[in-house]
C-alpha positions as CSV (number, residue, x, y, z in Angstrom):
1,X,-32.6,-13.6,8.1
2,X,-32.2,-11.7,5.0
3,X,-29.6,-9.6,2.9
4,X,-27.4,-7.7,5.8
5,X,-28.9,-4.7,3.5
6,X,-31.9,-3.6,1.9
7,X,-31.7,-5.7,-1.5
8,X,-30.8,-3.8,-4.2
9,X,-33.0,-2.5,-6.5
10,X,-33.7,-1.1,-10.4
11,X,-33.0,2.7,-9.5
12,X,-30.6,2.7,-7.3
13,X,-26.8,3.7,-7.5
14,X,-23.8,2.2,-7.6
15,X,-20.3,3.2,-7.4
16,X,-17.2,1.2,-9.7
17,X,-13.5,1.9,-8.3
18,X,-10.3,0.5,-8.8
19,X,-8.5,0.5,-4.7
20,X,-5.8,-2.2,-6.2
21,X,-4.9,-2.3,-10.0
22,X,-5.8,-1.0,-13.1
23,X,-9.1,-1.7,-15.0
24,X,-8.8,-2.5,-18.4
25,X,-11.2,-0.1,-20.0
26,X,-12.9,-2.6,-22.6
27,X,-13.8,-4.7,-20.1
28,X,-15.0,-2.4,-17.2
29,X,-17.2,-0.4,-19.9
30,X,-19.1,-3.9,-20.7
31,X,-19.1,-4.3,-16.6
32,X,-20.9,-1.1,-16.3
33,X,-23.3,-1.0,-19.1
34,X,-24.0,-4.8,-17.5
35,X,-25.3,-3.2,-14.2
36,X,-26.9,-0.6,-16.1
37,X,-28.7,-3.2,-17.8
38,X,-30.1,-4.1,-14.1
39,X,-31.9,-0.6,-14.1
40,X,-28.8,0.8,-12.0
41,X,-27.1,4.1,-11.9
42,X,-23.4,3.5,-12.4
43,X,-20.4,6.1,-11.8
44,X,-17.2,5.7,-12.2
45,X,-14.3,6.6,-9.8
46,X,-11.8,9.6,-11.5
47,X,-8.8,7.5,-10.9
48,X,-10.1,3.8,-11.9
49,X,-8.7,3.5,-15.4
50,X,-5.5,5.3,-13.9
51,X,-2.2,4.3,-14.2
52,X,1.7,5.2,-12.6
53,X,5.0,4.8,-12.6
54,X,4.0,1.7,-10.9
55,X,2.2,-0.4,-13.4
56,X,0.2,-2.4,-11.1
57,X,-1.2,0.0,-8.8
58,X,-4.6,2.4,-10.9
59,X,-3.0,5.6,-9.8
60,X,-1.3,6.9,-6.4
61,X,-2.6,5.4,-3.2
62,X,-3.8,8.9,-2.5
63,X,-6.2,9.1,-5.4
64,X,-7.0,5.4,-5.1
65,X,-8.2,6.1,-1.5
66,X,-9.6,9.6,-2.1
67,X,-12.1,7.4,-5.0
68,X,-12.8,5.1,-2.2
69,X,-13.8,7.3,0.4
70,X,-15.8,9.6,-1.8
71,X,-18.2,6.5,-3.3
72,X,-18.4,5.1,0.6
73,X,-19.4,8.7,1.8
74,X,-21.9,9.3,-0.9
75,X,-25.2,9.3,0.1
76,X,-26.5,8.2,-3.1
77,X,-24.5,5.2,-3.1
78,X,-26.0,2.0,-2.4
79,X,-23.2,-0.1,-3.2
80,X,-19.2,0.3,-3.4
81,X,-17.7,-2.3,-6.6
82,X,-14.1,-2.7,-7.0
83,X,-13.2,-3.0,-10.9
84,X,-11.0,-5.5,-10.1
85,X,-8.2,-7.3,-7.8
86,X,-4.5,-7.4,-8.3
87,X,-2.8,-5.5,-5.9
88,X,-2.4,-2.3,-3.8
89,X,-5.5,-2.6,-1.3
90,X,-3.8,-2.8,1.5
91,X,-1.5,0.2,0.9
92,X,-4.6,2.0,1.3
93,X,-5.7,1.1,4.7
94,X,-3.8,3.6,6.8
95,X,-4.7,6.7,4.6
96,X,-8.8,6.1,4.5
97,X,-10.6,8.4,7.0
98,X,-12.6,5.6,9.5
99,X,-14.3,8.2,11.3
100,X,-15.4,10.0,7.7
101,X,-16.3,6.5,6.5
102,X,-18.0,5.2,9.4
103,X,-20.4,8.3,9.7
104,X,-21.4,7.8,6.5
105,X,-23.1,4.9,7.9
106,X,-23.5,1.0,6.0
107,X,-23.8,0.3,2.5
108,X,-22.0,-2.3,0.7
109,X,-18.5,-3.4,-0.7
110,X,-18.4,-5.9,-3.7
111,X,-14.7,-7.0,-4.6
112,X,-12.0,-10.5,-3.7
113,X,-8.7,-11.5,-4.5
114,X,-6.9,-8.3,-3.2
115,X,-10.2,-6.7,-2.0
116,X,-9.4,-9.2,0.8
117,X,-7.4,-6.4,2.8
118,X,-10.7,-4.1,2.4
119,X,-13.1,-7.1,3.5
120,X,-11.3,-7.7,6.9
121,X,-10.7,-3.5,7.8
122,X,-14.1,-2.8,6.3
123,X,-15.5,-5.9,9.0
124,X,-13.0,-4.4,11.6
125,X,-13.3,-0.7,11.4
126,X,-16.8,-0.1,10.2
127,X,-18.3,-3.0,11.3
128,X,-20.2,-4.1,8.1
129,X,-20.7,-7.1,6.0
130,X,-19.2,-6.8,2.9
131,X,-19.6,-9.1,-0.4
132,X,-16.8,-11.1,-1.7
133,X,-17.5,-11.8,-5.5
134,X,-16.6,-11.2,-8.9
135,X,-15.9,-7.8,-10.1
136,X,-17.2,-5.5,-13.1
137,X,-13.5,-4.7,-14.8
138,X,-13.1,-8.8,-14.5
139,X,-13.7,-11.5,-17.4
140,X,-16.6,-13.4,-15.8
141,X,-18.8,-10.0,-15.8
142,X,-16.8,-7.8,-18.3
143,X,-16.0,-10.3,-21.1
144,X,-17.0,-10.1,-24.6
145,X,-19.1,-12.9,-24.5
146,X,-21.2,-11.6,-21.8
147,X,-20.7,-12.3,-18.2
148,X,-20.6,-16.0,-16.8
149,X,-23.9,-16.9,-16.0
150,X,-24.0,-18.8,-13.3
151,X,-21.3,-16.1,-11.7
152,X,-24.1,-13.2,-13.1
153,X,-27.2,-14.9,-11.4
154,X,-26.2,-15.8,-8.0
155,X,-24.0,-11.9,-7.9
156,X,-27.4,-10.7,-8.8
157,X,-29.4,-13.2,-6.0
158,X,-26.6,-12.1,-3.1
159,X,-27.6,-8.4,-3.8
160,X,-31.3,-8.8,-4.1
161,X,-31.5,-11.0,-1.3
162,X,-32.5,-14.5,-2.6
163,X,-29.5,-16.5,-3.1
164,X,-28.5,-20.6,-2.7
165,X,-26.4,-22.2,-0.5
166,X,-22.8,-22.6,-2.6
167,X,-22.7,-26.0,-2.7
168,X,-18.7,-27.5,-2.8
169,X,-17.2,-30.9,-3.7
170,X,-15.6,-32.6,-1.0
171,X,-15.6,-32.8,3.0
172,X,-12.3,-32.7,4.5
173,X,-13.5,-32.9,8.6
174,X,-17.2,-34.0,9.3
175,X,-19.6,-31.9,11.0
176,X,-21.8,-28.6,11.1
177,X,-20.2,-25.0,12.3
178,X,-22.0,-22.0,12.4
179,X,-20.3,-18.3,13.0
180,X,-20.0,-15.6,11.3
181,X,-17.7,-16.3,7.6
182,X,-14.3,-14.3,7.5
183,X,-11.1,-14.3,5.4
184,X,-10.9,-14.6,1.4
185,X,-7.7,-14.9,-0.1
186,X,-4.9,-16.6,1.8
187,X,-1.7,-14.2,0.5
188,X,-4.1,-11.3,1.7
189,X,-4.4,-12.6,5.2
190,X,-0.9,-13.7,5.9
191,X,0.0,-10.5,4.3
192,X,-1.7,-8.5,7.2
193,X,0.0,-10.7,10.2
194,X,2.2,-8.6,12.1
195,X,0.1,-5.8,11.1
196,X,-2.3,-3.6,13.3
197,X,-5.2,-5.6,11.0
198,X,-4.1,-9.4,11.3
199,X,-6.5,-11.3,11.3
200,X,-8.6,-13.7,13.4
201,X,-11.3,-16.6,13.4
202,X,-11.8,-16.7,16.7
203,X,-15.5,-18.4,16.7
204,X,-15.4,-17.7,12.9
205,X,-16.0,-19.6,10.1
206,X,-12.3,-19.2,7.6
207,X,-13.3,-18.8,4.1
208,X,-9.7,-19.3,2.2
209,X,-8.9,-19.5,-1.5
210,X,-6.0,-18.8,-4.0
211,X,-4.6,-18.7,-7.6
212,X,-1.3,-19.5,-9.0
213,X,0.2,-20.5,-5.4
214,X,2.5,-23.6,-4.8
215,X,1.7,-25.8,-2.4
216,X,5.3,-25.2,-0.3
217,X,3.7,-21.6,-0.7
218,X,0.2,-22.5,0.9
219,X,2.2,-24.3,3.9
220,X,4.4,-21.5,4.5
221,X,1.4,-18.8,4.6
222,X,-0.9,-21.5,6.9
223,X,1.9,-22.0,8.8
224,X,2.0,-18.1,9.3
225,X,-1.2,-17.8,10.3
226,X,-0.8,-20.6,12.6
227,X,1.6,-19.0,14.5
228,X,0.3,-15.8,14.5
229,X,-2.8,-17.2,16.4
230,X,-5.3,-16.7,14.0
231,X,-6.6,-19.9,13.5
232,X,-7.6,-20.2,17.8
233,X,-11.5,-20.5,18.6
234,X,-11.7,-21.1,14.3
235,X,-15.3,-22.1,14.2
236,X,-14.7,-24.4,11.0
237,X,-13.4,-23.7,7.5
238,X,-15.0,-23.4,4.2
239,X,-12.7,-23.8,1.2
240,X,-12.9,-22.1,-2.2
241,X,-11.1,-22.2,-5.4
242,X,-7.4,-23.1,-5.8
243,X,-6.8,-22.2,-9.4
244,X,-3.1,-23.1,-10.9
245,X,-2.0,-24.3,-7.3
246,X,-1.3,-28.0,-8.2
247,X,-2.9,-30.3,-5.6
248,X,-3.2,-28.0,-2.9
249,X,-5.1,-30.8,-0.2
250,X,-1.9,-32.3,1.0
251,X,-1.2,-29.7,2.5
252,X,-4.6,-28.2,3.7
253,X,-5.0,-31.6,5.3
254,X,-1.9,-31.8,6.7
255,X,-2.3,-28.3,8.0
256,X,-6.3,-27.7,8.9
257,X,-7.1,-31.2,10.0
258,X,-5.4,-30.9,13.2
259,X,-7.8,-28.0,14.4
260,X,-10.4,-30.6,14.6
261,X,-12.7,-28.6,13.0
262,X,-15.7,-29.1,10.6
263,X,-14.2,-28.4,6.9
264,X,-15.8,-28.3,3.8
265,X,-14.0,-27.9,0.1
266,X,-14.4,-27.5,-3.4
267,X,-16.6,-24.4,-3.2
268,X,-16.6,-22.2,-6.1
269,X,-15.4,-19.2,-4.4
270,X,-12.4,-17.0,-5.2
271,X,-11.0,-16.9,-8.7
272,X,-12.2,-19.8,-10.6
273,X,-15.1,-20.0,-12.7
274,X,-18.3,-19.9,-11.9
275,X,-17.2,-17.0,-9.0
276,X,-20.4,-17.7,-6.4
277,X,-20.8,-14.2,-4.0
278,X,-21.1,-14.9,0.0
279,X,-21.5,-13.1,2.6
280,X,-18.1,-11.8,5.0
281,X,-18.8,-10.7,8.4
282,X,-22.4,-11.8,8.2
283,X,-23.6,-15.4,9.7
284,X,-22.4,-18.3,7.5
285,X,-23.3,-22.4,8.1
286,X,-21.2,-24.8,6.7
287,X,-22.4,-28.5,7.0
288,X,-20.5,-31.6,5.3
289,X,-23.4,-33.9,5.4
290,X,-24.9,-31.9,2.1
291,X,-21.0,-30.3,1.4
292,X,-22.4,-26.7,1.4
293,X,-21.9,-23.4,2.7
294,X,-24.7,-21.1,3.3
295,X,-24.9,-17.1,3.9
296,X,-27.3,-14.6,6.0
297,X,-30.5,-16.3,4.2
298,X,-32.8,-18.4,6.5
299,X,-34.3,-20.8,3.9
300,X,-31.0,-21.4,2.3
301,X,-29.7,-23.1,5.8
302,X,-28.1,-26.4,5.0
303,X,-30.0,-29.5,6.7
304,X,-28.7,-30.4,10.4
């Protein structure tokens, strides 16, 4: 297998904007002349440097969406980046035109942390894999030092079609699962229980990360999606980065183990740094034998 799209390439055009909060504008401007530095086209969304009477939302969930849907609709578009996280995504989800959006055919969506809400609709309603990874308005591509390198490179491999297998630190339940790789951030999921788009892993691989969460916090929102059925039929589980969360593995073990599924940790995925970019709602293959998790490319397969 390949990238679930053509690679992308010097030439083509990309879209920047900001579904959850605001961009701060030194930051996205080095973001974008980054990518433009990769021979790409970059436009900006009206509303992504906006800001409201709400403080932590770039603009009114109308314009957020409208910028959305316009750069997704574009036929010039190759790929959709969020600026950055935050919050507000999922206030979007029930004003976004599916039927618009889904005749405007596949292209990609680059975002985490709060993009999580548009990963899981964008699998659900369009159908398409989408990229979780780091963001152009973020530090580890925007910062004035230039962007992390190891976060740069293996953004840039995803896209183009030719990167690793993200290799993590610890195994937490032996074995080898294959499926395809859903989730992203934990809040985001057990956010969307109860919700017309609650999530589930049913013969799924669970990517799940965090930042700045307490560990009675992680057990509460496990427990909720415990409950809510989400883990049944889970596949395995591939675990990313749990930044500012204490010693988080009491509890995953406490909480995961029981599933008797294979479960690999320590993956730098989700807000630490270096950000690695895989593949949601494309094939994924964890194995705990070389602690690794690899996306939709053939030679990158971990070893049986």
């Amino acid at each position: 297998m390949n990238v679930p799209f053509p690679a992308l390439q010097s030439g083509d055009t990309v879209a920047i904007v900001s579904p959850s909060g605001p961009a701060d504008a030194a930051q996205l401007r080095r973001g974008v002349e980054r990518l433009e530095g990769l021979g790409l086209k970059v436009v900006v969304g009206a509303h992504a440097l906006d800001r409201q009477e709400l403080p932590y939302l770039a603009g009114s969930d109308a314009d957020r969406a409208a910028d959305l849907q316009a750069a997704w609709c574009d036929p010039a578009v190759s790929v959709v980046f969020c600026s950055r996280g935050g919050y507000g995504a999922a206030r979007l989800l029930g004003l976004l035109d599916w039927d618009a959006m889904r005749a405007a055919g596949p292209k990609v969506l680059v975002g985490s942390s709060d993009i999580t809400a548009l990963h899981h609709s964008f699998g659900v309603e369009l159908g398409v894999p989408t990229l979780h990874g780091p963001m152009p308005g973020g530090l580890l591509l925007g910062g004035e030092d230039g962007p992390e390198a190891a976060t740069w490179e293996h953004l840039r491999a995803a896209l183009t079609g030719t990167a690793s297998a993200v290799k993590g630190e610890l195994a937490l339940a032996p074995g080898r699962a294959e499926g395809v790789l859903t989730g992203g951030n934990l809040s985001l999921l057990a956010s969307l229980c109860g919700t017309r788009h609650q999530p589930s892993f049913a013969g799924r691989i669970a990517l799940l990360e965090d930042i700045t969460e307490e560990p009675y916090r992680i057990d509460r929102m496990l427990t909720q999606l415990l409950q809510s059925g989400a883990f049944e039929g889970v596949r395995g589980i591939a675990l990313g980065s749990w930044v500012d969360c204490g010693d988080p593995y009491p509890v995953l073990r406490d909480r995961l183990l029981p599933l008797g599924v294979p479960i690999v940790a320590g993956l730098p995925v989700g807000h630490g740094s270096p950000q690695m970019s895989v593949w949601l709602g494309a094939l994924g293959v964890i194995d705990t034998e070389s602690c690794s998790l690899a996306g939709p490319i053939g030679n990158d397969e971990p070893a049986r």
